[in-house]
N, C-alpha and C positions, 0 to 999 in steps of 0.2 A: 483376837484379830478378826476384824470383818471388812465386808464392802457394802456399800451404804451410798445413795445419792449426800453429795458437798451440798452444804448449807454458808450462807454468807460467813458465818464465823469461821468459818475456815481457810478462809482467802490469804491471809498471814501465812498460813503455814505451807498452802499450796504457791504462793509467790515462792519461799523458800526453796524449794526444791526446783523452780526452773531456775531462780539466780544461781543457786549450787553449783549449775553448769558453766557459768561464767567465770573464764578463770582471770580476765581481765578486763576493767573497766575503762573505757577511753571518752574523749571527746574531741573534737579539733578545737582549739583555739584559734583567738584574733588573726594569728597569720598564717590560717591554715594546717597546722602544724597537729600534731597526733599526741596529744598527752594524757597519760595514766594517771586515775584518779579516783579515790575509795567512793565505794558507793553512795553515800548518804552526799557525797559533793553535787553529785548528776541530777538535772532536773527531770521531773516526771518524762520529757519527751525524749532527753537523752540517753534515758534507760530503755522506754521505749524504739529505740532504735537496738535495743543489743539482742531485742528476739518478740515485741510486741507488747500485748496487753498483760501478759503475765510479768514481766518484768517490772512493778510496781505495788501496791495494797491499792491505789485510788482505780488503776484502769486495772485491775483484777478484778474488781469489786464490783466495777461496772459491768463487763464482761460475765463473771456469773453472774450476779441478777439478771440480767437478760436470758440466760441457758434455764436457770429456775425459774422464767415466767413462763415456761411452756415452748417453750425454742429449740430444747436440746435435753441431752441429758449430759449430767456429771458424778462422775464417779469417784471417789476416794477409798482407800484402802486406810482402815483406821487400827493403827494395834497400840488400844488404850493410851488416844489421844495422840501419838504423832499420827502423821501422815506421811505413811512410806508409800505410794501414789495415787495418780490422777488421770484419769481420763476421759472424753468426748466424745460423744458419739452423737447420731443423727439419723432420725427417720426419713427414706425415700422411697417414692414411688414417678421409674421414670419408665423413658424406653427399653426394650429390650437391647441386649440380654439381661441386663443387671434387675431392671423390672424392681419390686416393690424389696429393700432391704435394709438393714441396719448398716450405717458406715460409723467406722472410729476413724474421728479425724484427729485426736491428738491423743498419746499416751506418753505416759512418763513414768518412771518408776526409781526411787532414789537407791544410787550406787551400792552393792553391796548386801542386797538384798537375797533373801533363798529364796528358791522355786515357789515353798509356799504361797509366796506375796503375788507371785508373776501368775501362777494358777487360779488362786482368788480370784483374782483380778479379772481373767477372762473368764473361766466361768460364770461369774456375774454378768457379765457384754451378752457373753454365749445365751444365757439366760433370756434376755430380752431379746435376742435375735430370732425368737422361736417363733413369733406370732407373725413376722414378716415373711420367717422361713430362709433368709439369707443375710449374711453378714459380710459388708466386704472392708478392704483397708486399702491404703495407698501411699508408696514409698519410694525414695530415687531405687532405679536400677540399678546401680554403682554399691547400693548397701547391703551385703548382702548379710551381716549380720543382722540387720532389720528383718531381711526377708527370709530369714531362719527362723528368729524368734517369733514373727506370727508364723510360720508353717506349726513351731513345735508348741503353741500356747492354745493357737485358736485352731491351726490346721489348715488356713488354707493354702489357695491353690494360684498361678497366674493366670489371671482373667484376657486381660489386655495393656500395650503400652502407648504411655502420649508422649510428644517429642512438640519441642518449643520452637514454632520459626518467627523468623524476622523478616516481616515485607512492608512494603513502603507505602502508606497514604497514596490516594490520586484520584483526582475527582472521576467520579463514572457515567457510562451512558447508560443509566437501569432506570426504572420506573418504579419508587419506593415514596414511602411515606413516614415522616418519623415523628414523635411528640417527645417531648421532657417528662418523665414518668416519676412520680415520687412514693409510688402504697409501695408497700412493706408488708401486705399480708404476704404470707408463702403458700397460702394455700392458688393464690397464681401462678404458682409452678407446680402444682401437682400435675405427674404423669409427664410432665415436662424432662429432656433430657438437658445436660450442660454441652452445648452441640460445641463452644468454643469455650477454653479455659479450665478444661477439668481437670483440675492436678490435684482436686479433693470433690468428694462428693455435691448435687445440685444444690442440694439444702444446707450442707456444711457452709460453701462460698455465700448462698443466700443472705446466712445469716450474719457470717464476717465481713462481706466485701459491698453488697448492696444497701443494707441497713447504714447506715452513720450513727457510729457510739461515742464518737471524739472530737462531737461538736465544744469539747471543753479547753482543747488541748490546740491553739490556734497553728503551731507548726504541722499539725497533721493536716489536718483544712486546708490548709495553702496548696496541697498539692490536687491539683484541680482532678474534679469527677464530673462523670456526664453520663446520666442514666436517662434510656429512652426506649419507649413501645416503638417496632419498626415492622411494619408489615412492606414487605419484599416482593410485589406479584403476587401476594396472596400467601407469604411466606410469612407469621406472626414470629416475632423474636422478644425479648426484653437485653437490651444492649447496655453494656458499661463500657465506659473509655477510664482509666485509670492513670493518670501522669505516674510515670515511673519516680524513683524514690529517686534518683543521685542524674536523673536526665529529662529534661522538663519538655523534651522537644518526641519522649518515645511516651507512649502508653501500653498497658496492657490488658489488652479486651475479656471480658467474660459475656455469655451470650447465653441465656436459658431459651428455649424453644422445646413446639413439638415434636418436631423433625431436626434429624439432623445437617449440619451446614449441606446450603445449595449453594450454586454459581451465583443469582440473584440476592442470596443474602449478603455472599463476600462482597460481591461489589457495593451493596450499600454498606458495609461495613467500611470497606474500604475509602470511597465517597466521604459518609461524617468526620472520621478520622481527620482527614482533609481539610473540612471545612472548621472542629476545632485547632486546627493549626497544628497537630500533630505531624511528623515528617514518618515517623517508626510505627509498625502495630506489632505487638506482638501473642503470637495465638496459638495455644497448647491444642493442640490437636490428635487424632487416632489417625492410622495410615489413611484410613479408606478417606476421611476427609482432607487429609494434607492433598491430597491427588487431585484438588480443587486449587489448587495454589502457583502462581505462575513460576517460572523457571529461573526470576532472579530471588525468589525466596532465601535465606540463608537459616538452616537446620543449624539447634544447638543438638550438640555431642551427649549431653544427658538429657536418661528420657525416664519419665516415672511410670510404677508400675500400678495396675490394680488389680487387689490381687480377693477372693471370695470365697465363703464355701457353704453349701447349704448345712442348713442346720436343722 
């Protein structure tokens, strides 16, 4: 048994073990209606709905090759050809506190496994976390068997929590300047913090939510995106509007910057929102910037944690 960087052949088998979790397949039919249906019935987007790009060989496929081109790292747990798990991780270097570290952003380990597998596993992360000198994770608050199992695998600690509000579009009186931005390097966000939407690492979201892998796939498409450089009063940002999945009238912002959110970014935030016709934004935040946010705000009840630990 070992841990080894995933290679494209391995996609088949790392699909398996996230569909594993699905204990029921569904789709809506013609009149709306909720029907159960074996897998091989579901089209590539419909599975893609039951938990993303893992849920298929085609958008899996895609998905690693992109981490193997220098994007990310992936991890597999190999004991003589199965794959009893996988994991994600990502180099950043932002603002403080978190400052320059290893993030896992996605771990998996199939049911039924012994410790050995679970220790492999992070020893290997642990491993690479040396050279940044810190590793961190992030997981709802609500879980706390999650937040056990990194305490007793990797060990850490809670860092800080972000909590999801809901406020309204409205055109603003600020003084901002915006353009439609399309590079894809990330190294335009080094040093850079995730001042709005970080419910995963700067460079994790970079590479899932900024980039477009699923220009293939036309019902992902549909749901409209708007990427833009916005200097705020001297405030540089790179801004994303996201049409939410199941509400075409909310979006959900993510926002890389030097600094963390001002009064002058929300409002151009707020503003564009506006002007694409969005009515809803919604924006994961840390306390100290919610305190930026007006008083008809509406906080969700869960809030996630991140959690680190030097290494």
């Amino acid at each position: 048994m070992l841990v080894r960087q995933a290679t494209i052949d391995d996609t088949q088998k790392i699909v398996d073990l996230y569909t594993a979790r699905v204990t029921v397949w569904q789709r809506l039919n013609e009149a709306g209606q909720v029907e159960n249906l074996p897998y091989d019935a579901l089209t590539i987007y419909e599975r893609w709905l039951h938990g993303g790009g893992w849920m298929s060989l085609e958008t899996g496929a895609i998905w690693l090759s992109h981490l193997l081109s220098g994007n990310g790292l992936a991890y597999v747990v190999d004991d003589e050809g199965r794959i009893l798990a996988y994991a994600e991780a990502f180099y950043n270097r932002e603002l403080t506190p978190l400052g320059t570290h290893l993030h896992v952003a996605d771990l998996l380990v199939a049911e039924g496994c012994e410790d050995q597998v679970h220790l492999l596993l992070a020893d290997a992360i642990l491993l690479d976390a040396r050279a940044p000198g810190r590793l961190s994770v992030d997981y709802p608050a609500y879980d706390q068997e999650l937040s056990t199992y990194y305490r007793k695998y990797f060990g850490t600690a809670e860092e800080s929590r972000l909590t999801r509000y809901a406020l309204h579009a409205q055109i603003g009186q600020s003084f901002y300047k915006s353009q439609d931005f399309e590079k894809v390097d990330a190294s335009l966000i080094d040093g850079w913090a995730l001042a709005v939407g970080r419910w995963t690492s700067p460079r994790a979201l970079w590479e899932s939510e900024w980039i477009e892998h699923w220009r293939g796939i036309p019902q992902i498409i549909e749901r409209v995106k708007h990427r833009h450089y916005v200097n705020a009063s001297g405030h540089e940002a790179f801004v994303c509007f996201h049409q939410q999945l199941y509400n075409e009238r909310n979006a959900e912002v993510y926002c890389w910057s030097p600094r963390n959110l001002s009064t002058q970014l929300l409002v151009a935030i707020r503003d564009m929102g506006h002007r694409h016709g969005f009515r809803v934004l919604t924006l994961a935040l840390p306390d100290f910037s919610a305190r930026l946010l007006p008083p008809d705000t509406t906080a969700d009840p869960n809030e996630r944690v991140i959690a680190t630990v030097n290494v």
